[in-house]
SEVEX-233166 format. One line per 8 residues: number of its first residue (from 1); their letters; for each residue x, y, z of C-alpha. Coordinates in Angstrom, 3 decimals. Layout:
N
NUM> a> X:Y:Z  ...
//
This chain:
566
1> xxxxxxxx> 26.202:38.807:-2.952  25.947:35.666:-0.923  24.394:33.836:1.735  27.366:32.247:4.112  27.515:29.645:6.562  30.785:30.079:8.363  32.280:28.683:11.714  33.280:32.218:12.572
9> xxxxxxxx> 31.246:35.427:13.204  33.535:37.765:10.945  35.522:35.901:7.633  39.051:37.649:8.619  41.370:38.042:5.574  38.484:37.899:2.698  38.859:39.927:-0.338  36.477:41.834:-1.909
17> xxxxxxxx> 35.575:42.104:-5.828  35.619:38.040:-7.106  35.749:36.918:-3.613  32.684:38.063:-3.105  34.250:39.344:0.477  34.246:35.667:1.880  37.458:33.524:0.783  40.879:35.334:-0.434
25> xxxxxxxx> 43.372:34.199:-2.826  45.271:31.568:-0.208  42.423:29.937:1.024  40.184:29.941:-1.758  39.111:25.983:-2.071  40.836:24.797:1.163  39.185:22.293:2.593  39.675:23.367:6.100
33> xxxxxxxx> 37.493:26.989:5.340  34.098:25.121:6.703  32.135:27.216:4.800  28.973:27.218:2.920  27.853:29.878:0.110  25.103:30.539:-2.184  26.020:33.094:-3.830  23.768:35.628:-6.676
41> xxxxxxxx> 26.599:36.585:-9.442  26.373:39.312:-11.846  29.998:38.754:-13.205  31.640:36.020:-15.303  34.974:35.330:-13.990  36.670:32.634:-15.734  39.135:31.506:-13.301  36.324:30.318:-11.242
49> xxxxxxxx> 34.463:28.502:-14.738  31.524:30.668:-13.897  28.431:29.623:-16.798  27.721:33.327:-17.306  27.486:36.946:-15.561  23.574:36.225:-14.196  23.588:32.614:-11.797  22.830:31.307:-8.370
57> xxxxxxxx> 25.495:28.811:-7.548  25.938:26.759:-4.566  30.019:26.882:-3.510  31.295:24.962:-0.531  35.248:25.763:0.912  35.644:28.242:-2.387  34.449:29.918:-5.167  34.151:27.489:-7.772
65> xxxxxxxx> 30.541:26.441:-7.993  30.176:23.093:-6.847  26.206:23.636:-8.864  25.256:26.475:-10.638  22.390:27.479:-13.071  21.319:31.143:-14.871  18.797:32.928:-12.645  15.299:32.437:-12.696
73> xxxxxxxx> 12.105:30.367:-12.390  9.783:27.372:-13.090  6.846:28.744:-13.284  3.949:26.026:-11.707  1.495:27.135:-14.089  3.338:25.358:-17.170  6.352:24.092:-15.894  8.272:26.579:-18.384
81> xxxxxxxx> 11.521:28.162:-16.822  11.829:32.388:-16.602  14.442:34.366:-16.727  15.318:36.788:-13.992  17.991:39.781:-14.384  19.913:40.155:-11.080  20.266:43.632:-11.904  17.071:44.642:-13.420
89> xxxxxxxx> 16.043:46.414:-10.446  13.058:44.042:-9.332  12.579:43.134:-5.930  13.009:38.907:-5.484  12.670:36.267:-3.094  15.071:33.500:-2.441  14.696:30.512:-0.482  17.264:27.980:0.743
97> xxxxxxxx> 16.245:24.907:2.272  18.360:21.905:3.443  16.770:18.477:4.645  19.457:16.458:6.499  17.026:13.630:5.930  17.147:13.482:2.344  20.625:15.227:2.260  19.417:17.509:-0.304
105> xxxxxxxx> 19.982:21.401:-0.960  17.688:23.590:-2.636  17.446:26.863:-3.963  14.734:28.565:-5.521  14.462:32.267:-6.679  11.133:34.361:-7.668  9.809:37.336:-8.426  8.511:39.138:-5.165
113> xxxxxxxx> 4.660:38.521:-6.079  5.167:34.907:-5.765  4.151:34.446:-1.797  5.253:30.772:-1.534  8.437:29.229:-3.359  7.994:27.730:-7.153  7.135:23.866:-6.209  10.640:23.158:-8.381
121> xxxxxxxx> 13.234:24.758:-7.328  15.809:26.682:-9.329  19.338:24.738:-8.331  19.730:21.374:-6.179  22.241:19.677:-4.628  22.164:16.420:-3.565  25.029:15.642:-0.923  25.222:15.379:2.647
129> xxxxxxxx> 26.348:18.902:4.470  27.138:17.373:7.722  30.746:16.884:7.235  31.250:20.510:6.730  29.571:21.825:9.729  31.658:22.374:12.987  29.402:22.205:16.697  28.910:25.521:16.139
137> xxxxxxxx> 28.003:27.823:12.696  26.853:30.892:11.843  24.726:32.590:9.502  24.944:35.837:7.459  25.425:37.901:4.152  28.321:39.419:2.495  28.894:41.097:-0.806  31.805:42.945:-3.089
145> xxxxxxxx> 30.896:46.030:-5.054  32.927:45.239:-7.791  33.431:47.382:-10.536  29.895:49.189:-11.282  29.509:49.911:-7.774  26.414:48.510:-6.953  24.711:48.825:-3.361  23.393:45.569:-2.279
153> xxxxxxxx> 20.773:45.753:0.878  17.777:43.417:2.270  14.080:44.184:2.336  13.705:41.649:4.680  15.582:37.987:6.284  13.544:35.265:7.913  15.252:31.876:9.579  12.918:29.036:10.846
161> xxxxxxxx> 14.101:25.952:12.637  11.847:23.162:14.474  12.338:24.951:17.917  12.047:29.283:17.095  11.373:31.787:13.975  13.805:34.640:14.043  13.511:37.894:12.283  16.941:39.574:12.177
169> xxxxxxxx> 17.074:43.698:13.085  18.368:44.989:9.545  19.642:48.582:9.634  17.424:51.304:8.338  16.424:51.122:4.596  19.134:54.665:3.496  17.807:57.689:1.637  18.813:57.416:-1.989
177> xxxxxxxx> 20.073:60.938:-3.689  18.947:59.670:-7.185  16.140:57.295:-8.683  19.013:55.251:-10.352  20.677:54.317:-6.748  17.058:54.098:-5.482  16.693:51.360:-8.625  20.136:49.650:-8.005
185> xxxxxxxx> 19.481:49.540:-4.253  16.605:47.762:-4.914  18.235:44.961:-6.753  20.177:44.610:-3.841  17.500:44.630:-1.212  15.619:42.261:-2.934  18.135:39.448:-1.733  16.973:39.999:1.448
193> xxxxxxxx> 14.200:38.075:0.405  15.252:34.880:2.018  12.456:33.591:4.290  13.475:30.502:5.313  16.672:28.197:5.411  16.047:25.256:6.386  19.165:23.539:9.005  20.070:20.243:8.713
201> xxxxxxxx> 18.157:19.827:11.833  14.155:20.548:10.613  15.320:17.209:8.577  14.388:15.874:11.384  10.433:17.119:11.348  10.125:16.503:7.813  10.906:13.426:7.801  8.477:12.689:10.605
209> xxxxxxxx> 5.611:14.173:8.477  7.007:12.416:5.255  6.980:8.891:7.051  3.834:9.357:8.076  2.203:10.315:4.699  4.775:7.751:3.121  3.327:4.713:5.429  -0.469:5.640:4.755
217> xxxxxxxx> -0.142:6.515:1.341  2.713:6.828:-1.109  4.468:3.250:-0.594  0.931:1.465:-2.191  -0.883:4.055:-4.203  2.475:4.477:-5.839  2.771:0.883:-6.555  -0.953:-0.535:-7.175
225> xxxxxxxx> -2.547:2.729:-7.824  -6.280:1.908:-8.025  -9.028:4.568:-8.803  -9.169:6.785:-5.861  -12.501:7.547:-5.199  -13.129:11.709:-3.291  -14.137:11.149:0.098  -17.163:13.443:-0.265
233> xxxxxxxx> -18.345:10.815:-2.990  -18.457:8.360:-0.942  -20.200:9.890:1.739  -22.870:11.120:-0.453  -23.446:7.803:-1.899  -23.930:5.915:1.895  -25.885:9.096:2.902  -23.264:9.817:5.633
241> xxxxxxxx> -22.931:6.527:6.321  -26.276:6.230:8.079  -27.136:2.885:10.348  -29.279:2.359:7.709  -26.938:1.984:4.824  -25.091:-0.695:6.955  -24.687:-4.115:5.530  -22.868:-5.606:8.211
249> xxxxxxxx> -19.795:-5.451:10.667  -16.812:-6.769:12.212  -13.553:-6.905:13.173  -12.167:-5.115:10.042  -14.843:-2.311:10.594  -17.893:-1.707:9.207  -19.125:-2.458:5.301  -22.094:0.023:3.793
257> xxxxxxxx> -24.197:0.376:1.084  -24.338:3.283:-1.808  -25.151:4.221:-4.654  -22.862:6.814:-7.047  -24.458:10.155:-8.154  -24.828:10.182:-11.780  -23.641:6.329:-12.844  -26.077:5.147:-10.360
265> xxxxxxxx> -24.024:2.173:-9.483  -24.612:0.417:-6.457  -20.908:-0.143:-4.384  -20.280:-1.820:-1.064  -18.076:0.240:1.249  -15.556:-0.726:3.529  -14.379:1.360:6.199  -11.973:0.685:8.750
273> xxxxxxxx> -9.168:2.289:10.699  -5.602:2.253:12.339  -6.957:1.005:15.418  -9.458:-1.705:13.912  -8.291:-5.472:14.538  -7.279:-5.988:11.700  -5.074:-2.676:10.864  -3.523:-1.179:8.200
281> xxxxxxxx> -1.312:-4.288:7.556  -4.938:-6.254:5.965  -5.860:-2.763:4.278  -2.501:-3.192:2.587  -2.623:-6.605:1.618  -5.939:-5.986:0.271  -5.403:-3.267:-1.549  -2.074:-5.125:-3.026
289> xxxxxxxx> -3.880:-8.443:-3.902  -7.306:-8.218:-4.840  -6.776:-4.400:-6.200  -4.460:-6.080:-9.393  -6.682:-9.266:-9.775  -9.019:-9.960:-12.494  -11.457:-13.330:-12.280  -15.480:-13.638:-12.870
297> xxxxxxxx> -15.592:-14.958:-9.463  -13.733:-12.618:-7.171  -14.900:-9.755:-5.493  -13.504:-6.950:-7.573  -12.247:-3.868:-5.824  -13.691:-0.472:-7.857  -11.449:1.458:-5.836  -10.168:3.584:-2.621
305> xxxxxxxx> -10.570:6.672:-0.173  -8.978:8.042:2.832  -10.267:10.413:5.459  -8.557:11.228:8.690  -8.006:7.803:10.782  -10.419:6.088:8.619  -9.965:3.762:5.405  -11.843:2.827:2.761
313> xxxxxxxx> -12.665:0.301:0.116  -15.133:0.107:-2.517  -16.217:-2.787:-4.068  -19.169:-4.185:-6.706  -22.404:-4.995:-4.664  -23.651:-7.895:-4.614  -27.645:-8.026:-3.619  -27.605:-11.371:-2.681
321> xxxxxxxx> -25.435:-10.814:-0.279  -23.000:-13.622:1.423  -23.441:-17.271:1.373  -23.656:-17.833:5.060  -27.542:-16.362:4.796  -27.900:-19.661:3.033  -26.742:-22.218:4.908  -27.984:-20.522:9.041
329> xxxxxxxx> -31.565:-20.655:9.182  -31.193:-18.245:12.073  -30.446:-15.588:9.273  -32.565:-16.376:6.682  -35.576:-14.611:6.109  -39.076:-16.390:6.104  -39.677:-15.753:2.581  -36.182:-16.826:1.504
337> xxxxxxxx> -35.683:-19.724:-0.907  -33.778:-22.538:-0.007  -30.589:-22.806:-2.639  -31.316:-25.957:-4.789  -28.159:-28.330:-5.379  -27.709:-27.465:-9.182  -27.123:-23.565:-7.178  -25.236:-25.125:-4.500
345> xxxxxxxx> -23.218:-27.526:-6.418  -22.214:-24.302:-9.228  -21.709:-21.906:-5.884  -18.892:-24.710:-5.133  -17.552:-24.616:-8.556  -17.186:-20.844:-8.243  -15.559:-20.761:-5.212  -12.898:-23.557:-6.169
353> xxxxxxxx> -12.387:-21.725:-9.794  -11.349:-18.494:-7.531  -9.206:-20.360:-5.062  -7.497:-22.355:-7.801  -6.728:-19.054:-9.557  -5.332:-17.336:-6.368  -3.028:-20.500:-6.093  -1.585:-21.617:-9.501
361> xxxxxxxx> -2.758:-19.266:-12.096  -2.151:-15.932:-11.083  1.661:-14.104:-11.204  2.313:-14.746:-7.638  0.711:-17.585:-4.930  -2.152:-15.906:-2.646  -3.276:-17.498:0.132  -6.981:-16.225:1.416
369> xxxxxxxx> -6.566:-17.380:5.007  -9.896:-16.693:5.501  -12.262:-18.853:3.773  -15.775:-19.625:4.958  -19.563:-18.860:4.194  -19.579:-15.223:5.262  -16.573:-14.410:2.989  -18.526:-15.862:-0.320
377> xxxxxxxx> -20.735:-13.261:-2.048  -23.179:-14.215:-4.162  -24.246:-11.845:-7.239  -27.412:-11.033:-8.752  -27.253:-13.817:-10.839  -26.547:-16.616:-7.977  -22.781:-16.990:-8.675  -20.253:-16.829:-6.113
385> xxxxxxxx> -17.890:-14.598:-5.367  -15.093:-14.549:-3.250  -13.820:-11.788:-1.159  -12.266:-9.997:1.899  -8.936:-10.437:1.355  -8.095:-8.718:4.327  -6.009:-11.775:5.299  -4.343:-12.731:2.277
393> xxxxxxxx> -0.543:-13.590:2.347  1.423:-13.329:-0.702  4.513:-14.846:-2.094  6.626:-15.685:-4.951  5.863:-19.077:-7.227  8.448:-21.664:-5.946  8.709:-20.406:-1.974  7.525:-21.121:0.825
401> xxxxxxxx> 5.641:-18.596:3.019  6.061:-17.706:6.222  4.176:-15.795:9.300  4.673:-15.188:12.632  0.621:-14.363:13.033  -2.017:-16.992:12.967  -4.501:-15.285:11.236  -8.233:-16.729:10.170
409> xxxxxxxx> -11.806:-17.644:11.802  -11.809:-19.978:14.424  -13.430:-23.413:12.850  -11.901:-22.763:9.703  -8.009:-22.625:10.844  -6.333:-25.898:9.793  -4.654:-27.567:12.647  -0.934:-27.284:11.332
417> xxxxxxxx> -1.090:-23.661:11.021  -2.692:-23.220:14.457  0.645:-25.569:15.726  3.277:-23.895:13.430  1.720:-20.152:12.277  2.884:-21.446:8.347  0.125:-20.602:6.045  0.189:-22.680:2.732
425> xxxxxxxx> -2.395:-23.203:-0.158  -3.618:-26.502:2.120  -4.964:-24.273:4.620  -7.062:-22.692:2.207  -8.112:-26.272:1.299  -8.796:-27.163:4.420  -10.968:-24.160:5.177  -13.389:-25.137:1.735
433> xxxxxxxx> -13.319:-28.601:2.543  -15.066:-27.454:5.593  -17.180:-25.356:3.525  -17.925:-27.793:0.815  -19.363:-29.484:3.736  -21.386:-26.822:5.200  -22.771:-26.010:1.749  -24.310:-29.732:1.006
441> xxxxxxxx> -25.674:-30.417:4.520  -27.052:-26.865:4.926  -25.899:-26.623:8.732  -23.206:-24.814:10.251  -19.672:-26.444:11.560  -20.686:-27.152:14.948  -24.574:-27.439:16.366  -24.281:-27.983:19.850
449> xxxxxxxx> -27.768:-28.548:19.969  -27.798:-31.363:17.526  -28.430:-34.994:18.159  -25.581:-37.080:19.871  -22.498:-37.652:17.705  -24.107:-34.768:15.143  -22.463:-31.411:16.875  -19.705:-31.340:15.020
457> xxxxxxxx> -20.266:-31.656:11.034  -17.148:-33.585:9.556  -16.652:-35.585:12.379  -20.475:-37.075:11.554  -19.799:-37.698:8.362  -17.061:-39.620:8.610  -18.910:-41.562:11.143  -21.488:-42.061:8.790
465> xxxxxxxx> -18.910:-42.862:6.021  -17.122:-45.497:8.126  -20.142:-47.176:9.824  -21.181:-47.559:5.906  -23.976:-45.625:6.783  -26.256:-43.540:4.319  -24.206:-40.579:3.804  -27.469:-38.824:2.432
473> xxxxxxxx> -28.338:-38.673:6.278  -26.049:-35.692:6.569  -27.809:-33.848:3.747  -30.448:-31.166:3.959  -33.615:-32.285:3.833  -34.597:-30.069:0.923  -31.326:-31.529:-1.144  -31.603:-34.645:-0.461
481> xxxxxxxx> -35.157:-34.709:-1.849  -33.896:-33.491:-5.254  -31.905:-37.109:-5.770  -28.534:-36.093:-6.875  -26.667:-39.079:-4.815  -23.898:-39.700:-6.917  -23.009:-35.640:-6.855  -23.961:-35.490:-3.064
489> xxxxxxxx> -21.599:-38.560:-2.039  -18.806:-36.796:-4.197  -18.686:-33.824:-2.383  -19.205:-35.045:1.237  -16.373:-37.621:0.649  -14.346:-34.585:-1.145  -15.162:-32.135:1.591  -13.966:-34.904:4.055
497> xxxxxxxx> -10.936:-35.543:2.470  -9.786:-31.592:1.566  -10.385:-31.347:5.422  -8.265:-33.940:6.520  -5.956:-33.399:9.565  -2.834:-33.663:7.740  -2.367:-31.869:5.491  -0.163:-34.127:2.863
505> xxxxxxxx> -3.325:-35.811:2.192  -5.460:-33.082:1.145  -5.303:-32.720:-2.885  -4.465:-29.540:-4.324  -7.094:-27.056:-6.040  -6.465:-28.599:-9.016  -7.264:-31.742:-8.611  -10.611:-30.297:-6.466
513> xxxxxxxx> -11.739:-29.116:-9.927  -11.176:-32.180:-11.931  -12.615:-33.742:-9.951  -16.176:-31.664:-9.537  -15.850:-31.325:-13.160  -15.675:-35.150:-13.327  -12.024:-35.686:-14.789  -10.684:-37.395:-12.211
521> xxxxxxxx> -12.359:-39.790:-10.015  -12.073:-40.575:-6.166  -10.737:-43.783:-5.458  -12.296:-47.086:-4.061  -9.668:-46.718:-1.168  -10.489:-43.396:0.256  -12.097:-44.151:3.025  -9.013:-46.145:4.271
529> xxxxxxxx> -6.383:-43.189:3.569  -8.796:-40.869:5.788  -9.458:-42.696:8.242  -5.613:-44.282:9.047  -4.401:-43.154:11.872  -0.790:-43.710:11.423  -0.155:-41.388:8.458  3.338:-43.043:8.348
537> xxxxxxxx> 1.947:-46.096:6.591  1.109:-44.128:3.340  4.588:-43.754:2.068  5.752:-41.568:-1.420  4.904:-44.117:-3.380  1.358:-45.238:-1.807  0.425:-41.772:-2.160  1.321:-41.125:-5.846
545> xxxxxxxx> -0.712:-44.126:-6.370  -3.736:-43.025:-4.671  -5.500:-42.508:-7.879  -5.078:-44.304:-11.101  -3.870:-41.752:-13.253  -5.366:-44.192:-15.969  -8.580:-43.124:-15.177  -9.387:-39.962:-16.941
553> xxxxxxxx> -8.034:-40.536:-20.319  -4.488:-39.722:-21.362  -3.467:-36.681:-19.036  -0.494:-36.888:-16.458  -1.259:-36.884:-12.931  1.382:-38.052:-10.115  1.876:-37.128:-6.923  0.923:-33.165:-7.532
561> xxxxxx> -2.487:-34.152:-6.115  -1.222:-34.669:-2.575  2.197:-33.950:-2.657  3.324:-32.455:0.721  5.290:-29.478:-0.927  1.960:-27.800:-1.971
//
């Protein structure tokens, strides 16, 4: 018996017994037939190479199985194939599906307990269809006795298709004489069974539902995989995510706190959606970046969850929360200690160690595009932590990245990627330049209720700098009381310079760390290369000779400290 697509209503001219009553011997295998089969065999005939006298094959234009496989099962319990006997009398289903889409043909058989088709099927095909269908097909069954005889009927057809469901009238199930043609006419009836074949046209509405699931899920859990966390977990452990739980919000959504049933561990959450500013395109790059990266002073991501619209991450919490409580007396509480420099000058260090990792040690260059106070978590042991990499751009070591978004906190954008939209590892410089300078003189960017000339923060200091000024006048109060001048005038003068305007002046995170970690020392000259307004004056040469590499001891250091390619 077989299933048949055909371009005509009747098949004029088949023959019955090994033609299975749809080709004959002339047109057996012409290309020209248009005609689909899936035919249920319970004879071996060699001169079509059939495997044996029990298979499902799949025959387009002829009788010689394009695929072909025994009858039977995989059973989704254990994955272990059964054997079915077309002629044991037991009633089966069989289901034929076709996705244009994926240009794939299956065909999956079962006994008739089994409600819903084995999730692998029996016999697949993977080849487009298209070229043999004419504008118009049809669909139906035909079927040789051959020599035993056997009566071959349908319990039941179904067809579905993205626009109707149809139920073909069968003829009325016959009186049998005998229990053994009652048996036999079972065997046949049961390949009826056939609920659904799927046209080349529902391709079209599962691949809607498959890009959808595919854009949301399968193209990054596939490929960074992180520990997904059960949606109900989460919810349990932010109590619903109650105002209360709330540690803050923005743009990207909101971030709560919870606690895990059982471990007890205390997570920060951060949900956001489809429609939030920043979109799935920062969900993705965070998941992809700071989901695969290991370093004592990053943020590290425990994990995900998904619910309807609505993303989430889950992170380590840090009880000190961000450093921007720090440095804004309008958010500090009255009780709250003032960070000494020794905590200040190591929060620094922390920071740089992360940004330096992000640029030249890890497998690929990140860019955070989004550093400032807010974005710098501090543990509960007062060491920093960077995070939110909601913004971060990746590429390959040795290119050079490109976007067509300016992305980033208003303050904190460096001026060339405001005029161009290129992000490069300087812009993150620039950005903790400005913070290095937020972090010593305890104030934020711009005051615009500060005293004349003292609204905007590295604009003073390099006033103060150039007018030979005490730069200690920039300082907090409570720093500057702690007399660390020679670390204090580092760091303004290093903030000022990692902040400069153009950005083949500002030294690369590696030099940032040799120098806090006193390897490499600032220059006598400094104040000259900052302050020149004609950048054209400082030629290749000048630049590479902006520090004496002599000074720190036997190591080589050129031009990589301000070399415009990084």
């Amino acid at each position: 018996m077989a299933f048949v697509i055909s371009p005509t209503v009747g098949l004029p001219g088949a023959s019955s017994d090994q033609y299975l009553g749809i080709f004959n011997q002339t047109n057996n295998g012409k290309t020209s037939n248009n005609v689909i089969a899936i035919e249920l065999d319970i004879h071996k005939d060699e001169e079509f190479g059939d495997i044996d006298d029990n298979h499902v094959g799949i025959n387009i234009n002829g009788l010689r199985s394009i695929a072909s496989v025994s009858a039977g099962y995989f059973d989704d319990k254990d994955g272990n194939f059964k054997h079915l006997s077309l002629i044991s009398g037991k009633a089966m289903r069989l289901w034929i599906t076709y996705s244009h889409l994926d240009k794939q043909l299956n065909v999956t058989l079962s006994p008739v307990e089994l409600l819903l088709p084995p999730l692998k099927p029996l016999l697949s095909l993977n080849r487009d269809l298209s070229p043999y269908f004419l504008e118009e097909m049809y669909y139906g069954f035909t079927a040789s006795t051959g020599s035993i005889g056997a009566l071959h009927y349908m319990l039941g057809f179904y067809v579905s298709n993205p626009t109707e469901s149809i139920v073909p009238i069968l003829p009325p199930y016959p009186k049998k004489a005998t229990h053994r043609t009652r048996t036999i006419l079972v065997v046949c009836l049961t390949l009826s069974t056939i609920t659904a074949f799927v046209a080349s046209w529902i391709g079209y509405v599962f691949y809607l539902r498959h890009k959808k699931v595919k854009e949301v899920i399968e193209e990054w859990e596939i490929q960074y995989g992180p520990h997904r966390f059960a949606y109900k977990e989460l919810f349990n452990a932010t109590e619903g995510f109650k105002e209360k739980q709330l540690l803050g919000r923005g743009g990207f959504g909101q971030v709560y706190r919870g606690t895990l049933s059982g471990s007890g561990a205390e997570i920060a959450v951060k949900r956001t959606s489809h429609g939030s500013r920043q979109g799935m395109r920062e969900f993705l790059a965070e998941i992809s970046t700071i989901g695969r990266l290991r370093h004592p002073n990053l943020v590290r991501l425990l994990g995900y969850s998904r619910h309807n619209e609505d993303l989430y991450l889950v992170y380590d919490f840090m009880p000190n929360g961000s450093l921007d409580k720090y440095l804004n007396r309008n958010n500090m509480n009255e009780n709250q200690e003032r960070l000494t420099w020794e905590q200040r000058f190591k929060i620094l260090n922390d920071v740089a160690s992360a940004l330096l990792y992000l640029h030249q040690e890890w497998v690929q260059v990140i860019i955070h595009r989004d550093i400032k106070p807010a974005n710098v978590l501090i543990d509960n042991e007062m060491n920093a932590r960077l995070g939110d990499f909601g913004l971060a751009k990746l590429y390959d070591q040795g290119f050079d990245p490109q976007t067509s978004r300016v992305a980033g906190t208003l303050g904190y954008i460096a001026p060339e990627f405001l005029r161009t939209g290129r992000a490069t590892t300087n812009t993150d410089v620039y950005a903790f330049g400005l913070v290095m300078l937020e972090v010593v003189c305890g104030r934020r960017l711009i005051e615009r209720h500060a005293n004349e000339n003292e609204d905007v923060l590295v604009e003073w200091i390099l006033e103060l700098w150039g007018k030979g000024e005490d730069l200690l006048d920039g300082v907090e109060e409570s720093v500057r009381q702690e007399k660390n001048r020679g670390q204090l005038e580092l760091v303004l003068k290093l903030g000022v310079l990692c902040s400069h305007q153009a950005a083949s002046i500002r030294p690369t995170m590696g030099a940032v760390m040799r120098i806090l970690n006193g390897d490499l020392q600032l220059p006598d000259n400094l104040l000259e290369v900052v302050r020149a307004e004609n950048l054209r004056e400082w030629d290749e040469t000048s630049m590479e000779l902006l520090f004496d590499v002599n000074s720190f001891g036997t190591a080589t250091f050129t031009n990589s400290f301000v070399s415009p390619g990084r």
